[in-house]
C-alpha positions as CSV (number, residue, x, y, z in Angstrom):
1,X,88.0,84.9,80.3
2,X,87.9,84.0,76.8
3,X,88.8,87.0,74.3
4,X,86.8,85.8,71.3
5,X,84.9,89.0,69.9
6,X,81.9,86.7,69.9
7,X,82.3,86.0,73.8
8,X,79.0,87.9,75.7
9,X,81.8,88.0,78.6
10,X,84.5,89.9,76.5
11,X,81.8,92.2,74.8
12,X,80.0,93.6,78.4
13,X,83.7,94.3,80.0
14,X,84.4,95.6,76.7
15,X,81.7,98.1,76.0
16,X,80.8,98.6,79.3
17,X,83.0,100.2,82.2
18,X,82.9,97.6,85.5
19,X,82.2,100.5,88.4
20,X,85.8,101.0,90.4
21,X,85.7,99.6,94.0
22,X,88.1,98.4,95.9
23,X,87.6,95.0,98.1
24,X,88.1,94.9,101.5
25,X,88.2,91.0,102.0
26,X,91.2,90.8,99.2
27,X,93.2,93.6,101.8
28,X,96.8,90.8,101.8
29,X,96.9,92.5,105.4
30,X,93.2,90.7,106.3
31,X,94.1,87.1,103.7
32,X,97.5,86.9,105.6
33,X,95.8,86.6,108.7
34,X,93.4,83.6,107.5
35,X,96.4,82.3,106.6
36,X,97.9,82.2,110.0
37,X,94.8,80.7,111.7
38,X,95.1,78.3,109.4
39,X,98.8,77.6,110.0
40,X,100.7,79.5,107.1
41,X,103.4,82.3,107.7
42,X,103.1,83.9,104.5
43,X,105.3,86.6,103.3
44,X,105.0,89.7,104.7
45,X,102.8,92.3,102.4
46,X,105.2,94.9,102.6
47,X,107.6,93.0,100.2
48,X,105.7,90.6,98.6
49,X,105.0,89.7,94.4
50,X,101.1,90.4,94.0
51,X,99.1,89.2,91.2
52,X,95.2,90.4,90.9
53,X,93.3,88.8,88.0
54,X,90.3,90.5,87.2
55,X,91.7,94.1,88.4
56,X,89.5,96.2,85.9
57,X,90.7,99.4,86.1
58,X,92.8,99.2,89.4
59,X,90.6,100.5,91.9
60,X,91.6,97.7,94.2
61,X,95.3,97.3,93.4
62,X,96.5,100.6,93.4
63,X,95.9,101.7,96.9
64,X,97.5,98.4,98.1
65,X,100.4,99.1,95.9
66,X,101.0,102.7,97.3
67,X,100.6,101.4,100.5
68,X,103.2,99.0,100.3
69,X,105.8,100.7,98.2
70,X,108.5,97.8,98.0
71,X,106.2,95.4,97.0
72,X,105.4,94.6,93.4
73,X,102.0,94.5,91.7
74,X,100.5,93.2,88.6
75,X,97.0,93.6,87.5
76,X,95.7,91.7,84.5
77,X,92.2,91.9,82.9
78,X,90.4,91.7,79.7
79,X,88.7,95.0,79.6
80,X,91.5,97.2,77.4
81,X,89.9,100.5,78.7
82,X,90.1,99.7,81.6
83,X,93.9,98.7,82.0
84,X,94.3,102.1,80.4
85,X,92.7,103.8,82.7
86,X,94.8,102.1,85.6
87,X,98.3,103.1,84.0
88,X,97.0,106.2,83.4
89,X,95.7,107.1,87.1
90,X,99.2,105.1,88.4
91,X,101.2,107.3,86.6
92,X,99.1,110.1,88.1
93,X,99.5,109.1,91.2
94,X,103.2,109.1,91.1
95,X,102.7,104.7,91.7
96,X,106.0,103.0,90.1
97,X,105.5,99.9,92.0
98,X,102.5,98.1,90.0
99,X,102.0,96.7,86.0
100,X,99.0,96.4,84.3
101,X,98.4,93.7,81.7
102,X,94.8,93.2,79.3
103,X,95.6,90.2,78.5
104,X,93.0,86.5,78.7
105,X,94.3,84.8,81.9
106,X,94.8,81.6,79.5
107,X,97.3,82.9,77.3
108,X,99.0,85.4,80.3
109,X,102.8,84.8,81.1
110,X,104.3,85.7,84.4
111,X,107.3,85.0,84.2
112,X,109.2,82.6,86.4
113,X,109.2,84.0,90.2
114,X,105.9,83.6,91.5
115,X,103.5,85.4,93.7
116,X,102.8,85.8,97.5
117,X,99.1,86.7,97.0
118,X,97.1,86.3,94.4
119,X,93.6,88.3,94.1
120,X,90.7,87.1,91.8
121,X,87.3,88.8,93.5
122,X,84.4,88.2,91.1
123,X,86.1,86.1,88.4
124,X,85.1,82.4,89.0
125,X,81.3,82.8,88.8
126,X,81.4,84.7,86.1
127,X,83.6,82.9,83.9
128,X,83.0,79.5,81.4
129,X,84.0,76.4,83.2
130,X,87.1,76.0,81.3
131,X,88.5,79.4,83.0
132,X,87.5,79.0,86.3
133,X,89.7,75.4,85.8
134,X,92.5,77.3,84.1
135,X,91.9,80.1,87.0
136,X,92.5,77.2,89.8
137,X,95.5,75.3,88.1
138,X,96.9,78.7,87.3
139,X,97.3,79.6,91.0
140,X,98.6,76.2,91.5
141,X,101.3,76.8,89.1
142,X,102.4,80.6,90.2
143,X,102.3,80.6,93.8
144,X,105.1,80.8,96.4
145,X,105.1,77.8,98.5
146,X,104.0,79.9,101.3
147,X,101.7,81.6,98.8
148,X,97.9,82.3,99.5
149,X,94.9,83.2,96.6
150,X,91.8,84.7,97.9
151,X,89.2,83.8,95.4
152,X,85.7,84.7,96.0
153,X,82.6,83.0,94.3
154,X,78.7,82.9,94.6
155,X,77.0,79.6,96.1
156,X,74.1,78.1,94.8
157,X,72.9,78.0,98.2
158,X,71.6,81.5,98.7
159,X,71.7,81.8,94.6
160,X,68.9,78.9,94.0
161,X,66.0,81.4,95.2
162,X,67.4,84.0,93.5
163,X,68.1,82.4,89.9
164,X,64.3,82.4,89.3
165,X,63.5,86.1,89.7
166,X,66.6,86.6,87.1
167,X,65.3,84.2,85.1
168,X,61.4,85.7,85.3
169,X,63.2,89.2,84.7
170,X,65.2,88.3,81.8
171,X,61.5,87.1,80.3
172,X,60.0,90.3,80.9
173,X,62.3,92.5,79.1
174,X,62.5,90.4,76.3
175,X,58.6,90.6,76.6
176,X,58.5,94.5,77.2
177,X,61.7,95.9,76.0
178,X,62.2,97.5,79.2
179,X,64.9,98.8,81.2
180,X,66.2,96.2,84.0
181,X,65.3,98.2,87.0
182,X,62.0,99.3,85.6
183,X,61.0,95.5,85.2
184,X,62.8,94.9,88.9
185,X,60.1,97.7,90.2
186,X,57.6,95.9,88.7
187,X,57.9,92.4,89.7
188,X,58.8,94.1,93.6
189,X,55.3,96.2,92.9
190,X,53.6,92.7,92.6
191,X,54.4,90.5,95.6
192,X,51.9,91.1,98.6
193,X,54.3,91.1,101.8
194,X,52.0,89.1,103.6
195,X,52.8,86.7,102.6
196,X,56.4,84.3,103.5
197,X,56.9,83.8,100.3
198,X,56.4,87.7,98.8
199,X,58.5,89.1,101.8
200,X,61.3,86.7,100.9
201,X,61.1,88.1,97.3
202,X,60.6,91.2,98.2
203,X,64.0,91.0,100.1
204,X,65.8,89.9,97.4
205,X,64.7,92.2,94.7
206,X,65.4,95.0,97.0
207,X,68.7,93.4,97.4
208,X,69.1,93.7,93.8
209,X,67.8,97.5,93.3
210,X,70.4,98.4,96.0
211,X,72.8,97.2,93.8
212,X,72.0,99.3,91.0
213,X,71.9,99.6,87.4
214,X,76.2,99.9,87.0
215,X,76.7,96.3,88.8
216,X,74.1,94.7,87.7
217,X,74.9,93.6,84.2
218,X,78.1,92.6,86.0
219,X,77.0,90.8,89.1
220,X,73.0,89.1,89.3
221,X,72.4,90.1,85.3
222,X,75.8,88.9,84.3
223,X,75.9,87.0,80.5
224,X,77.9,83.9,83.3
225,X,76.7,84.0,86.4
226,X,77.0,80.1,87.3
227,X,76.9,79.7,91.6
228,X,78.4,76.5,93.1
229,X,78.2,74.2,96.1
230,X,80.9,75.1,98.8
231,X,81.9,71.0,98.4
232,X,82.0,71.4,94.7
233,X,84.7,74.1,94.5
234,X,86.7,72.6,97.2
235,X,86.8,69.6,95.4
236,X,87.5,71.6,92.1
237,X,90.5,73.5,94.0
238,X,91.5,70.0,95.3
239,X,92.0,68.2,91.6
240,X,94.0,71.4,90.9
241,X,96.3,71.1,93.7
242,X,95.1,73.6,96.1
243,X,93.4,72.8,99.8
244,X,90.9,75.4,101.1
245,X,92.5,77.1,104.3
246,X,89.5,79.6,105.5
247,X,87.2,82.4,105.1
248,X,89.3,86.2,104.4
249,X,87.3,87.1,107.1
250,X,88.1,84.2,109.7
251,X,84.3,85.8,111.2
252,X,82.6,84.2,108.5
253,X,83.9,80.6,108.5
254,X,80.5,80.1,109.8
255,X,78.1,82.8,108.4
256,X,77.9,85.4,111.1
257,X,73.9,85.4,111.2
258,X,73.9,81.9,111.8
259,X,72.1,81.7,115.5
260,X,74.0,80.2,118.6
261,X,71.6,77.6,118.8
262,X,71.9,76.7,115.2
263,X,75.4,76.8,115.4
264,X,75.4,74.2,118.6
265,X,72.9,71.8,115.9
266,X,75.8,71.7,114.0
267,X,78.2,69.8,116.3
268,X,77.4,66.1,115.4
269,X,78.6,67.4,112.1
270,X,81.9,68.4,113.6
271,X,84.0,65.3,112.5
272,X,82.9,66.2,108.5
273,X,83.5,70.1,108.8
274,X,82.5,69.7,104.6
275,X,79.4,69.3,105.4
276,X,78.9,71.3,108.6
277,X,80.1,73.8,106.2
278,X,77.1,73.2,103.6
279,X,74.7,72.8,106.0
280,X,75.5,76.0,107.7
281,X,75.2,77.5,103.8
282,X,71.7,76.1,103.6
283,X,70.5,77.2,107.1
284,X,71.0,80.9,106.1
285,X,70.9,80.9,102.4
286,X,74.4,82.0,101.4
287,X,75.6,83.5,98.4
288,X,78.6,84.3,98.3
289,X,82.2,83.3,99.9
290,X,85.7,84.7,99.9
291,X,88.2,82.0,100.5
292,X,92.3,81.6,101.1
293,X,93.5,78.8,99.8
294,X,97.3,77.4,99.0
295,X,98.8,74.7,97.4
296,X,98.6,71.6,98.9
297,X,102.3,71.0,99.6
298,X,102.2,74.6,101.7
299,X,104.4,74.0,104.7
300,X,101.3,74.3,107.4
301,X,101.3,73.2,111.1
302,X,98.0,72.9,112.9
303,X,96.2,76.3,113.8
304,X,98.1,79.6,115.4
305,X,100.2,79.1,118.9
306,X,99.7,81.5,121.5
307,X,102.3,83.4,120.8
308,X,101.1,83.7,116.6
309,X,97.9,85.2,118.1
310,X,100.0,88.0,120.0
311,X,102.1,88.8,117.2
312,X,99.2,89.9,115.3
313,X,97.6,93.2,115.6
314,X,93.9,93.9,116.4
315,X,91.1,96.5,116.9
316,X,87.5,96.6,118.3
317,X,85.3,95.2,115.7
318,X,82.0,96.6,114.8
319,X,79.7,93.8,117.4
320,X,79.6,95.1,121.2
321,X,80.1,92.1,123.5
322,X,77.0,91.1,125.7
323,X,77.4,89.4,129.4
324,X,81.6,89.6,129.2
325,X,83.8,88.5,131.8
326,X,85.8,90.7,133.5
327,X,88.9,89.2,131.6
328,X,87.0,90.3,128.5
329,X,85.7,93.4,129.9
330,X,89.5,94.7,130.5
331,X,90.5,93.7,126.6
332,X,87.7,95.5,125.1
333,X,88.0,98.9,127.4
334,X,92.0,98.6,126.0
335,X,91.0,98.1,122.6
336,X,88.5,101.2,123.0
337,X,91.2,103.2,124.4
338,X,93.1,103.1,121.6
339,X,90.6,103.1,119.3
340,X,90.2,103.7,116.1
341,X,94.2,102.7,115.6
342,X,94.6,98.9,115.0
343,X,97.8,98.0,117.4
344,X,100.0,94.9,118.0
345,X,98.3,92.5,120.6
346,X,101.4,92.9,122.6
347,X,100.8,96.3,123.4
348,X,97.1,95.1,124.4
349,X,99.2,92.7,126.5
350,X,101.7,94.4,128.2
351,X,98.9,97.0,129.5
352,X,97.2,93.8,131.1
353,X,99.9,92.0,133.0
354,X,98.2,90.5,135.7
355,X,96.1,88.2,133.3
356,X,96.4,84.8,132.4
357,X,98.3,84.3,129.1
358,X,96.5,81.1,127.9
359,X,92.8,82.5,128.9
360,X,93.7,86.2,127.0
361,X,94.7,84.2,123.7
362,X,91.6,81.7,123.7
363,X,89.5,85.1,124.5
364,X,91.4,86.9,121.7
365,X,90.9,83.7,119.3
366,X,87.4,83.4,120.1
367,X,87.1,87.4,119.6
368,X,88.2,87.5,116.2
369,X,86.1,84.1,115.5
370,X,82.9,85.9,116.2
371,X,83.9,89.5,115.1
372,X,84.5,91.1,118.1
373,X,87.8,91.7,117.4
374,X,89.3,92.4,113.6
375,X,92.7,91.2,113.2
376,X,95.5,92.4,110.9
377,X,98.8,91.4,109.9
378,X,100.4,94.7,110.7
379,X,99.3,97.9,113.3
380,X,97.8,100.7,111.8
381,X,98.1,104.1,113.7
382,X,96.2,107.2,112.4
383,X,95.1,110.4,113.9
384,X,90.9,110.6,113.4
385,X,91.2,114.7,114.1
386,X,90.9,116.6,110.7
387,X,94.9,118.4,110.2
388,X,94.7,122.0,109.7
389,X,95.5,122.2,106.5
390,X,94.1,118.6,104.9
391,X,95.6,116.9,102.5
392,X,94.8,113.5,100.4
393,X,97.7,111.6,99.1
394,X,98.6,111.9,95.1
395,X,96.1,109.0,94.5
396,X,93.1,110.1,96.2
397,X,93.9,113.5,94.6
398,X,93.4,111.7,91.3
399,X,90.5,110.0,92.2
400,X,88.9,113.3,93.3
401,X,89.7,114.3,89.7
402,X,87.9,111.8,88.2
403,X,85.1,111.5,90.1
404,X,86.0,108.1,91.6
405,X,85.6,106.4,94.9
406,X,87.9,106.9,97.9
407,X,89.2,103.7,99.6
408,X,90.4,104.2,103.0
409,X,92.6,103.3,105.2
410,X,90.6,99.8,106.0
411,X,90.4,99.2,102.1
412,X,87.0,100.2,102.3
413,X,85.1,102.1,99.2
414,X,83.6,105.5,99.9
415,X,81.8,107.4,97.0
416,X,80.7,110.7,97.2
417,X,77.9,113.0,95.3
418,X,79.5,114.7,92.3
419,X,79.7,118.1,93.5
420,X,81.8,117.0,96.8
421,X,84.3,116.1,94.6
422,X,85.2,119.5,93.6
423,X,85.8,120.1,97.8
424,X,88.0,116.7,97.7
425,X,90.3,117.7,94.7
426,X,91.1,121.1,96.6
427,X,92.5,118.9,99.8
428,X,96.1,119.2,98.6
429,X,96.9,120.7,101.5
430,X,97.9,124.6,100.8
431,X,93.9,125.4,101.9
432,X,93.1,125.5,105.5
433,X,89.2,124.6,106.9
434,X,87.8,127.9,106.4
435,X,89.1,127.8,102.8
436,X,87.5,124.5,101.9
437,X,84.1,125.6,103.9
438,X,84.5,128.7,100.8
439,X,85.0,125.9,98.4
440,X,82.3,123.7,99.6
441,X,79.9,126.2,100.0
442,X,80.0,127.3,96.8
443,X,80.1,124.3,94.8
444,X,77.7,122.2,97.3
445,X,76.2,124.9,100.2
446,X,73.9,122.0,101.5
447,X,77.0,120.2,102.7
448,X,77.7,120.3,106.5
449,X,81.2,120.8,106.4
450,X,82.6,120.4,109.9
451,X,80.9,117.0,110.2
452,X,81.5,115.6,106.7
453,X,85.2,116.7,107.4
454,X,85.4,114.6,110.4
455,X,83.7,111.8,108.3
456,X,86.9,112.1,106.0
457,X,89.3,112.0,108.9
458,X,87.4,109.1,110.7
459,X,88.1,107.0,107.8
460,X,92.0,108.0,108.0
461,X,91.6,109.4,103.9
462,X,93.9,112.6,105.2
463,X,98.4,112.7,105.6
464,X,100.1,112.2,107.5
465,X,97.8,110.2,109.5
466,X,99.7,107.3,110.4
467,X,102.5,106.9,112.9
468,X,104.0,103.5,113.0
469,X,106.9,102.5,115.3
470,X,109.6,99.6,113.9
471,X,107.6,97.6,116.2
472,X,104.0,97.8,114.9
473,X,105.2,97.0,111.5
474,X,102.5,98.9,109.7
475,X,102.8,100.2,106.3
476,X,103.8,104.1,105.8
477,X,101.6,105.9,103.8
């Protein structure tokens, strides 16, 4: 981003605080497995160089970092306040294993090894063209051979019917002087549902309250906020020296929502996948992608063998299968059974030994296509009952402090009411339940405690609650 004091860009992430959130589709442990259906081994997360541009104030780095201890992790952004906040909840958090730079990505220095991964969630459409061409060439430069970046952007597919009601907002406050959601509720107040075109509108302004007024400014009301054709940042990745290898979430290569019979109108288009690709982003109106690319002398091989797909690890996704075979019936009631643990595919396949290799991997492949299945690089075991006496790791506990989304153990966000945070920063495990019930019921006695509790331990936020064998190759936490 540019760091003249004049820059709109520089003065929001300057004098406003970007909202910490962690992103689930920059996870390396999701990216690396777009890599591999795409056919690139990349390093393994757990010692690996990381580089996230745009990390505000760390929300997304750090857990990764304490998660993967003998990695190492560098976060650079313009916003100084908020790189001091990162060092400052890193140190916290007893995390020795990640830097933090403000620094413009222009004038930034890495030094001469390069990275595994490199992270850039909402940078590109929010920057002047001449950084999202240094952000491309950059990545070039500084990755691994091997190396992936996940870079996500907005498409002026889904953007185009959007742009107007920004546009038609921005007008009204400068007409009004009033605050942004105030002239959102009015425009939404307006459009008569009965209409196509006032329930289409109606959708995307709600889309836009549900955001609310801390992501805003940052997102839809950015000062930059420039969508592109899919075709036109390929292309732009291309002159750089970077080839497009796949969606983070391999799910979304087509948008999930498309229909099966749209999806079928696409096959004459299958010998120019580019534009099967933006036809599929007209048919639903996308806005927004988060892609793995790598340089375009990566040594890749065509798709993910058999074997590849079995070394990965898997879990039930959130879609029920309909009208499944009884192949597929068997691998679904396995992945239930050892739900909500994500495991290697081996261990899915050694409890299955009577079925056919070649039809288990196409079913597994054609799983994690279509969501039924969500892949990881590495197994992830935890125990979903609450411990006796629960206790958050030294970085949750400094979130809980400061009032700051949890990310779980899926890289997920979770934010909480204020008050529930006093319950959180007491989980440091010397209190038992029926202490934190006391402590939750006086701080917050409308809180259901046995059931929010659960909640916590669903999402794997307590330790220990992860046993990994040498085998699974999952991270310790």
């Amino acid at each position: 981003m540019p760091s003249t004091a004049d820059c709109p860009v520089d003065q929001l992430y300057q004098t406003r605080r970007y909202p910490a959130m962690s992103h689930p589709l920059s996870d390396p442990a999701v990216t690396a497995v777009a890599a591999r259906l795409g056919g690139l081994t990349t390093a393994e997360p757990g010692h690996a160089r990381v580089l996230e541009i745009g990390c505000a104030s760390g929300h997304n780095l750090l857990p990764l970092a304490l998660r993967w201890p003998k990695s190492r992790w560098v976060g650079i952004d313009l916003a100084v306040p908020a790189i001091a906040e990162a060092r400052q909840v890193a140190v916290e958090a007893g995390i020795g294993n990640a830097e933090f730079h403000a620094v413009d990505l222009r004038y930034f220095d890495p030094g001469e090894e390069p990275f595994d991964y490199i992270i850039a969630h909402g940078v590109f459409s929010w920057v002047p063209d001449e950084v999202k061409l240094t952000l491309l060439d950059f990545c070039r430069r500084h990755l691994a051979p091997a190396g992936v970046a996940t870079i996500s952007f907005n498409l002026a597919a889904g953007w185009a019917h959007r742009q107007p009601i920004i546009a038609m907002v921005r007008d009204l406050q400068a007409a009004t002087g009033w605050e942004l959601i105030a002239t959102l509720n009015l425009l939404r107040d307006t459009l008569d549902e009965a209409t196509p075109h006032g329930a289409h509108l109606r959708w995307i302004i709600d889309d836009m309250l549900a955001k609310g007024p801390d992501i805003l400014p940052f997102d839809d009301f950015a000062p930059v906020n420039d969508p592109w054709r899919f075709d036109q940042f390929v292309l732009a990745a291309a002159h750089a020296g970077l080839r497009w290898i796949g969606e983070s979430d391999p799910s979304e290569n087509l948008p999930s929502v498309l229909s099966d019979a749209s999806r079928e109108a696409l096959t004459p288009l299958a010998a120019t996948p580019l534009h099967a690709q933006l036809a599929a982003d007209f048919a639903v109106g996308r806005t927004f992608r988060s892609g793995v690319l790598c340089r375009d002398d990566a040594p890749t091989r065509p798709g993910l063998s058999n074997d590849g797909l079995f070394d990965l690890a898997v879990r039930a996704g959130e879609v029920t299968p309909t009208g499944a075979t009884p192949l597929a019936q068997a691998l679904y009631q396995s992945l239930a059974a050892v739900a909500p643990s994500c495991v290697p595919m081996r261990q899915i396949v050694a409890a299955m030994p009577e079925a056919d290799s070649a039809a288990l991997a196409r079913l597994v492949y054609d799983g994690i296509i279509h969501g039924l299945i969500r892949p990881r690089i590495e197994a992830l075991r935890y125990d979903a009952r609450p411990p006796s006496h629960p206790s958050l790791n030294p970085l949750l506990l400094a979130c809980a402090r400061r009032g700051l989304p949890f990310v779980d153990v899926w890289h997920m966000p979770w934010g909480f009411p204020p008050a529930h945070y006093e319950v959180l920063a007491a989980m440091d495990g010397t209190r038992s339940h029926a202490d934190l019930a006391a402590v939750a019921h006086a701080c917050c006695p409308e809180l259901d405690f046995e059931p929010w509790l659960q909640h916590l331990a669903d999402r794997g936020l307590f330790q220990p609650h992860q046993t990994n064998t040498e085998q699974d190759r999952g991270p310790v936490f």
